[in-house]
Phi, psi and omega in degrees: 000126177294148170310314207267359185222356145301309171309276216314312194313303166310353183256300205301329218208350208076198192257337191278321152337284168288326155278027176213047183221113155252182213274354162250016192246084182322162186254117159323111170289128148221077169271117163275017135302140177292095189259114173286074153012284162329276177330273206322321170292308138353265196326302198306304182306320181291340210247355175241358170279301210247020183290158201224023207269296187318327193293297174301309206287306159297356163268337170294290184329277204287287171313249189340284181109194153256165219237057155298122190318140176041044160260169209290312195285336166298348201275314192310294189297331164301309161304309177318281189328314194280328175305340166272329159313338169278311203275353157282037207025011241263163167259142224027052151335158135181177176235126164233140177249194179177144178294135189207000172091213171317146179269179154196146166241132155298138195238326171221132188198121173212130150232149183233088190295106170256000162215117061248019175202148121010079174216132171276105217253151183292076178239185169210138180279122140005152140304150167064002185306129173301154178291158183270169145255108192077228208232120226224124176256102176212200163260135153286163170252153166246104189263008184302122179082003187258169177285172186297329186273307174304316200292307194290344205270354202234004172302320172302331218253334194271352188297138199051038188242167188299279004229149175284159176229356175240179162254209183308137126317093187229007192262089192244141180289139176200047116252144173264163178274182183294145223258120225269153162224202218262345163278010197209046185259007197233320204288106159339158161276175127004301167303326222246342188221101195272151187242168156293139193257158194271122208294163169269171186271188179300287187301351166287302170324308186293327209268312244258325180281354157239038174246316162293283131047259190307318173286335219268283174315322168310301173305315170311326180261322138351294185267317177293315180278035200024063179262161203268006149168163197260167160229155165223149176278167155265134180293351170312142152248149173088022199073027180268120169255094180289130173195111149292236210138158178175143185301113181250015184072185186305133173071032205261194187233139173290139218203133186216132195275139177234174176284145169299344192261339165312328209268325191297309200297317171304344179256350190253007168241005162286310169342306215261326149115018174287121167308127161237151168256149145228169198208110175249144174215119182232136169237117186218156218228136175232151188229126150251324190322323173231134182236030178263129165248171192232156181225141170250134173265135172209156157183195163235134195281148183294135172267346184281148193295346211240349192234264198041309185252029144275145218223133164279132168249143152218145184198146191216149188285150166242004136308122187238198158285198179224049137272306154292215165224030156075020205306279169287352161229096009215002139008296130323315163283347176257316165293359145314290172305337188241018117338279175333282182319314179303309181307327200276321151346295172299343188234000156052083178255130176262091168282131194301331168243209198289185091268135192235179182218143172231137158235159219235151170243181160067354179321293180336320180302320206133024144102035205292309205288294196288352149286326176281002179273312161329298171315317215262334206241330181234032161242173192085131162329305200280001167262014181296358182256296162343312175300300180314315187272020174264155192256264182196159179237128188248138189245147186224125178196238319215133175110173164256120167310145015287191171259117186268343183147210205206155176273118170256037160049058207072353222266137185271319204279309175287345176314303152316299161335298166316304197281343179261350208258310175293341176305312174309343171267007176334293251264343185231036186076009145254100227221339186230114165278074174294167185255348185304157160246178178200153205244190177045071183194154176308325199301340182314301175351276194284328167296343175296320156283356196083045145220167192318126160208152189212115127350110178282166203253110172253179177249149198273001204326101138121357177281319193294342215251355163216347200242325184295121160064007207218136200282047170238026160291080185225143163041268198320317178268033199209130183253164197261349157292350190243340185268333138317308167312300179274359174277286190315285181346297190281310184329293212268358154321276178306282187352294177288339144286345197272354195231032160285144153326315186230154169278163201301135177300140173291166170257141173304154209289323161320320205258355188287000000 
């Protein structure tokens, strides 16, 4: 049993809970959902016995790596995956593809302080970041904090040269967000109760407009003067690097994010007029031959004569950034789900509706995959009968496995379901059908047609201030009793929505 699911257990429940439960032994119900017992026990024996969870999750991590949409390594993992989804049986195996453009790879990267000492310094190139030419030695410049007018006066000065592009760093994430519990599970978040925001005042106005100004000429000079690569800090502390990236096209400037404590100390000895030399080199690689990313679809079909082809879902993105390996984004929600899926496989389950499973590119991007999968199957006239007969879709991303519950996004009436769907899992920190929502993620997808999707609730203990997007998102940080836990969890989940009398209640039109 893991630190993250001891915690939840002592706050939800006491101390005395886990210890006189064991981990295949369901909790007595009074679920008003029909909770098949039996099943549940099933699920639980297959998914803590006999799991295949470690199996997936290290071959995404380790093997593989990371997976930036339509790079050699997203492609790899893309294939991997649906070939293990044939040979786990799953059914209508397939790939849908959608256009999203060009890859890139790092192929080469060194940055280097070489005077007034010697140091080998903590960076990353961007994603799609352009190549240096070659390996580039000079003094950096510092364009960080000056005005539009300074900034254009230094234009002459930059071809091919270093330049900072921010000033000291002193602003760092060292919070995570708040963590959801199990007392504050009928209270909306935020997401769900927008209050009014306050105009800024003049002198805010005035500030906020020649800090666009100053960026805007900062981009402008950039490009005019030829400089030969930006450096920027991370908002990271400990050599921790936050860094994404996006395709600036043909002629853009190369561009590397360094740990903040590298980049303060290269600007607080410029500061100080101390010479410094650095020496940068980035080589990176664009895939044109395919600019199609893919989301794989599988499932096991619904059996009932009369619901059968309405659909239960989960889906989790399988792209990730490329400085770690993608472990908690997303890595761990994609070998989850398709646990789930297995387990339920493995126990030859006959569901009354479809259960289907997606795993999505392009989320990084804007949630890409999985809009256009919404798009292509549940918007429009000719997909109004698809719509109707969708159930509901469960997301699994953001956080640490386990599973603690799910954001029911306002909707009350599943919530309650969801509380009945979770009991059997007390016993193992999944305890909370919160009524909070939460954004920037695929379940958005489908609330954006109008129809049910909730995000599940992991845990953030250490995601925001280290792991979202940074390259210490690894292995290391996701344990193999919680990526079990929530695979039995999402199993019996899915199970229990596909084979209810009715599909999972829509949410009123207020709360979407």
């Amino acid at each position: 049993m893991t630190r993250s699911i001891t915690l939840s257990l002592l706050i939800a429940f006491g101390p005395a809970l886990w210890l006189g439960a064991h981990p295949l032994s369901p909790l007595p119900l009074a679920a008003q959902e029909q909770i098949d017992q039996d099943m549940v026990a099933r699920i639980r024996a297959e998914g803590f016995d006999n799991s295949h969870v470690l199996e997936v999750f290290n071959h995404l991590t380790n093997v593989i790596g990371p997976r930036l949409t339509n790079s050699p390594g997203y492609y790899e993992a893309v294939e991997w995956m649906r070939d293990k989804m044939i040979e786990w049986e799953f059914e209508d195996v397939h790939l849908e593809s959608w256009e999203f453009g060009r890859g890139w790879s790092l192929e080469k990267f060194s940055v280097e302080m070489l005077e007034p000492r010697y140091l080998p310094m903590i960076g990353f190139p961007r994603g799609w970041s352009a190549s240096t030419q070659g390996r580039l030695v000079s003094e950096p410049i510092m364009l960080g904090g000056k005005s539009a007018e300074e900034l254009r006066s230094l234009e002459d000065r930059l071809g091919g040269a270093i330049v900072l592009t921010r000033p000291i760093e002193t602003n760092f994430f060292r919070e995570d967000r708040p963590q959801p519990r199990f007392e504050d599970r009928f209270t909306p978040s935020r997401s769900l109760t927008r209050s009014p925001s306050t105009p800024p005042s003049d002198a805010q106005q005035a500030d906020r407009s020649r800090r666009q100004e100053a960026a805007r000429a900062l981009g402008d000079v950039l490009v005019s003067g030829g400089v030969g690569v930006t450096l920027e800090p991370t908002r990271g502390e400990h050599g921790t690097l936050f860094v994404t990236g996006r395709d600036q096209g043909d002629g853009a400037v190369p561009s590397v994010v360094l740990a903040a404590e590298h980049y303060n100390l290269v600007a607080r000895l410029l500061e100080q007029q101390i010479p410094v030399t650095l020496a940068v080199e980035v080589a990176g690689r664009y895939y044109e031959d395919n600019t199609d990313a893919y989301n794989i679809i599988a499932e096991i079909q619904g059996v009932d004569p009369e619901i059968g082809d309405e659909v239960v879902m989960v889906g989790a993105h399988l792209d990730s950034w490329h400085t770690g390996t993608g472990a908690t984004d997303n890595a761990d929600g994609s070998s989850i789900v398709m646990e789930a899926l297995r387990i339920l496989k493995a126990l030859d389950v006959q569901p009354r509706r479809t259960i289907r499973v997606a795993l999505w590119g392009g989320e990084e991007q804007g949630l890409l995959g999985s809009r256009e999968y919404v798009r292509r199957h549940f918007e429009g006239a000719e997909n109004v009968v698809a719509h109707e007969k969708f159930s509901v879709y469960y997301n699994l991303d953001n956080g640490f496995a386990p599973i603690y519950g799910f954001f029911m996004e306002g909707n009350e009436a599943a919530r309650e379901i969801m509380e009945d769907y979770l009991e059997p899992f007390n016993d193992l920190g999944a305890n909370i059908s919160t009524m909070a929502g939460v954004g920037s993620t695929d379940h958005l997808s489908f609330i954006g047609a109008g129809l049910p999707g909730f995000q599940s609730i992991h845990d953030f203990t250490g995601y925001d201030v280290r792991t979202h997007h940074t390259n210490m998102d690894t292995f290391e940080r996701v344990q193999e009793e919680d990526l079990k836990q929530a695979a039995v969890v999402m199993a019996s989940i899915l199970y229990h929505s596909a084979m209810r009398d009715e599909r999972m209640p829509r949410a009123p039109v207020a709360a979407r």
